[in-house]
C-alpha positions in Angstrom: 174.2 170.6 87.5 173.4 167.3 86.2 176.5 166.8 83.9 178.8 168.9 86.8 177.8 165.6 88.9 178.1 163.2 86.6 181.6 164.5 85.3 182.4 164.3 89.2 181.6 161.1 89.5 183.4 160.3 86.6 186.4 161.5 87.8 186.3 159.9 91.0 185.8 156.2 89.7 188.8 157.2 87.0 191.2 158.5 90.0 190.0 155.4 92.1 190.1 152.7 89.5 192.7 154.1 87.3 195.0 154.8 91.1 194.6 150.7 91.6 195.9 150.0 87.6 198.6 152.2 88.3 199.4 150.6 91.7 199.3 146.8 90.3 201.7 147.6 87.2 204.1 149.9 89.7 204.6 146.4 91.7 204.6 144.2 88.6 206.8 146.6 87.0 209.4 146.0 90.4 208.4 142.5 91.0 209.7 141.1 88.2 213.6 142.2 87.9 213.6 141.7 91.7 212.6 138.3 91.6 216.5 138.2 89.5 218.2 140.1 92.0 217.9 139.0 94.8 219.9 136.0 93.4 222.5 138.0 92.2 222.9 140.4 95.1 224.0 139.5 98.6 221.4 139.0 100.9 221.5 141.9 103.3 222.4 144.5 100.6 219.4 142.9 98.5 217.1 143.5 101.6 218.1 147.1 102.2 217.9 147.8 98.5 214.3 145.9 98.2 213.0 147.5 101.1 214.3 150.8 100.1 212.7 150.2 96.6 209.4 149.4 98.2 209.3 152.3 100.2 209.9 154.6 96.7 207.0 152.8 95.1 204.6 153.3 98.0 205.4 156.7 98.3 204.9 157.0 93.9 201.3 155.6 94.0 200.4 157.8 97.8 201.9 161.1 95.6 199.7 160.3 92.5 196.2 159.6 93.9 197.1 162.8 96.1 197.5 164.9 93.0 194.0 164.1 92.6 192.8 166.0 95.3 190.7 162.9 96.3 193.1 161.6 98.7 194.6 162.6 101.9 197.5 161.9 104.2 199.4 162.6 107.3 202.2 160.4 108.0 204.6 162.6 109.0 204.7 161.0 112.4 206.6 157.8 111.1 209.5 160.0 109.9 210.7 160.2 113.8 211.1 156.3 113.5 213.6 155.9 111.0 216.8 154.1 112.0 215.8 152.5 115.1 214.9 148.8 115.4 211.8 148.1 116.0 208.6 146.3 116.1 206.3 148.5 114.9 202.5 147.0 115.7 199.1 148.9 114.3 195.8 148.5 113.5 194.6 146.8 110.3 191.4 148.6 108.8 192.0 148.4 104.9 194.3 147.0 102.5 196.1 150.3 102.0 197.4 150.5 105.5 201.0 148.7 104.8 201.4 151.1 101.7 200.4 154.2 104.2 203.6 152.6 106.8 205.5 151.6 104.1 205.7 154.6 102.1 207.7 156.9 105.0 210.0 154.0 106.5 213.3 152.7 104.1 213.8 150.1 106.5 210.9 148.5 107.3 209.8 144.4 106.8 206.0 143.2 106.7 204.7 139.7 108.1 202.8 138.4 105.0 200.3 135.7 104.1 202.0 133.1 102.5 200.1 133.5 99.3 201.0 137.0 99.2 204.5 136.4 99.0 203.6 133.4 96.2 202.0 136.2 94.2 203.8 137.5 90.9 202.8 141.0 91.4 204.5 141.0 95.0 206.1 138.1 95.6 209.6 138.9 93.9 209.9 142.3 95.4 208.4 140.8 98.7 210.7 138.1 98.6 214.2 140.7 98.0 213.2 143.3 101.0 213.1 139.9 103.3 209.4 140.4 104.1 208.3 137.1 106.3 205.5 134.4 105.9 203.4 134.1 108.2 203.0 130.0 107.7 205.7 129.0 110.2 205.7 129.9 113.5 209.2 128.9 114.2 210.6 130.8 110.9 208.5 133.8 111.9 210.1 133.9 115.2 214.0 133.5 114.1 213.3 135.7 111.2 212.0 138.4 113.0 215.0 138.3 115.2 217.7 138.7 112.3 215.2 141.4 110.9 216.1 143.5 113.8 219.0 142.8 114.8 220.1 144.0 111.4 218.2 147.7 111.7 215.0 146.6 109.8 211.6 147.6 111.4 209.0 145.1 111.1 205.6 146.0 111.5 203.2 143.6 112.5 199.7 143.8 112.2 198.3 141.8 116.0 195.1 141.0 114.5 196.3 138.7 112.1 193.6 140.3 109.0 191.9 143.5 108.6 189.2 144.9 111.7 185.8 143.6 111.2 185.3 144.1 115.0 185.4 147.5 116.0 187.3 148.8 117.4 189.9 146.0 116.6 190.0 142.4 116.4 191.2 139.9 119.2 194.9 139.6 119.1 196.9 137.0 117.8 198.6 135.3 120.5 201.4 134.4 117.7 202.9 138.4 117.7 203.9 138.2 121.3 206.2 135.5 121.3 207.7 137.2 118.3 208.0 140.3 120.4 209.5 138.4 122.8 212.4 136.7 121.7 212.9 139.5 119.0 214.3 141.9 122.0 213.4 144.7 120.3 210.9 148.0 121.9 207.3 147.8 120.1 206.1 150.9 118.9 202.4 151.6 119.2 200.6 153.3 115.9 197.3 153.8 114.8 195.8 154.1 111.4 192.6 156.9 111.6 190.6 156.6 107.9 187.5 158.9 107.1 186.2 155.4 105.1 185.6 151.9 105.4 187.1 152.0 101.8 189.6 148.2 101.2 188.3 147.1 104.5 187.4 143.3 105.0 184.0 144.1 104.1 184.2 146.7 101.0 183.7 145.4 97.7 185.9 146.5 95.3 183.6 147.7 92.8 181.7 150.3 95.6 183.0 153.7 95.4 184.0 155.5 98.5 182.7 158.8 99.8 185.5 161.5 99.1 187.7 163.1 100.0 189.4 159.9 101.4 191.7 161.1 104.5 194.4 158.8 106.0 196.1 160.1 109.1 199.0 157.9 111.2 199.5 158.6 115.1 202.1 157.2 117.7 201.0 155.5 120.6 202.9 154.7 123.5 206.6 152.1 123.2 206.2 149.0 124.9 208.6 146.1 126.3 207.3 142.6 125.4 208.6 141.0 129.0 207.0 138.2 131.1 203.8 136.7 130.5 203.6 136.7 126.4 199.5 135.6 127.0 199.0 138.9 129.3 201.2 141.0 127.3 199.1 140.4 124.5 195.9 141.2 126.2 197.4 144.4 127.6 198.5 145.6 124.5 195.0 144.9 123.0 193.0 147.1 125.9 195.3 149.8 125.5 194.1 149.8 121.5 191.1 149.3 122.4 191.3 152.3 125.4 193.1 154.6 122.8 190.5 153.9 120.0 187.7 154.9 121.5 188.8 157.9 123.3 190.3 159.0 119.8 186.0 158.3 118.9 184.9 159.5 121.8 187.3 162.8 121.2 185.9 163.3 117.4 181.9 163.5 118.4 182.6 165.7 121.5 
């Protein structure tokens, strides 16, 4: 029984270690000739390409750690989103969550931190599928716009880091404006995990409890219109209202 566990374990730090390996040289491995071609490509074929590439990696690494049998995921709602402009907004509870969106939406462009976007690993690929920095209001906001307007989805994530409050964060008054002058609906989603696993708090070295399960809902589509302060707040009750019922609904 002894060496059954300790063989378990074993396995469990190989699939969860070896998965994060494999995850860093897949976007190294991309990152590095994209960071070339999105010089020698022009810029809205390079986007759709880069974006399109992303979403293949994402969905490589999710396919692999779910061969393992330690890792779940239902994100077959996203599939309904495909080809419509959007803003797609979510919750932010672990580093995995833009690799969960990503991996189902060909289209899609992420608001970054700037030093994300600086990073070898990610940058160059970052950098081709037009994903935005964060460091600039005013290139946020007219970057946004063209993201749309030229069938991209970008998905924001309104508390600006991952959720150290539960059940979210304060909102970012930043994503609103955005919203705003973008013109485009904004989708509600929310990201339900079984762990605290890559939240803000989890060290890396800590293993999680397994199986890990990931599961994506849609919320309600919302118009950004009027106020952007109350918008913002009304958007971050209904999160918070649709949270904790979805809580509330598990433990009855």
């Amino acid at each position: 029984m002894w060496v059954r566990q300790q063989l378990k374990s074993l396995y469990e730090y190989f699939v969860l270690y070896g998965g994060l390996l494999f995850f860093a040289l897949l976007c190294l491995a991309w990152s590095l000739p994209a960071g070339i071609l999105r010089h020698l490509m022009p810029r809205r074929t390079g986007e759709r390409v880069g974006q399109y590439a992303i979403m293949v990696a994402f969905r490589i690494y999710l396919s692999v750690v779910r061969t393992s049998g330690l890792v779940k995921c239902d994100l077959t709602a996203l599939d309904s989103l495909r080809g419509e402009p959007l803003i797609i907004t979510t919750n932010h509870p672990a580093l995995i969550d833009v690799v969960l969106i990503g991996s189902r939406l060909p289209r899609m462009v992420c608001v970054l931190k700037a030093n994300l976007l600086d990073n070898p690993m990610l940058g160059g690929g970052a950098r081709m599928a037009g994903y935005i920095r964060n460091d600039s209001t005013g290139n946020l906001i007219r970057r946004a716009a063209i993201a749309t307007r030229e069938g991209s989805q970008l998905l924001i994530f309104p508390e600006g880091t991952r959720t150290v409050t539960d059940p979210v964060n304060p909102f970012k008054g930043g994503f609103g404006l955005v919203a705003k002058k973008a013109g485009v609906p904004i989708q509600t989603a929310f990201i339900e995990a079984s762990s605290p696993f890559l939240g803000k708090h989890w060290p890396l070295w800590k293993k999680p409890d397994f199986p890990l399960v990931y599961r994506v809902r849609l919320g309600e589509r919302f118009e950004a219109t009027g106020d952007v302060k109350k918008f913002v707040n009304d958007l971050e009750d209904y999160y918070r209202r649709e949270m904790r019922e979805q809580k509330l609904g598990k433990h009855a």
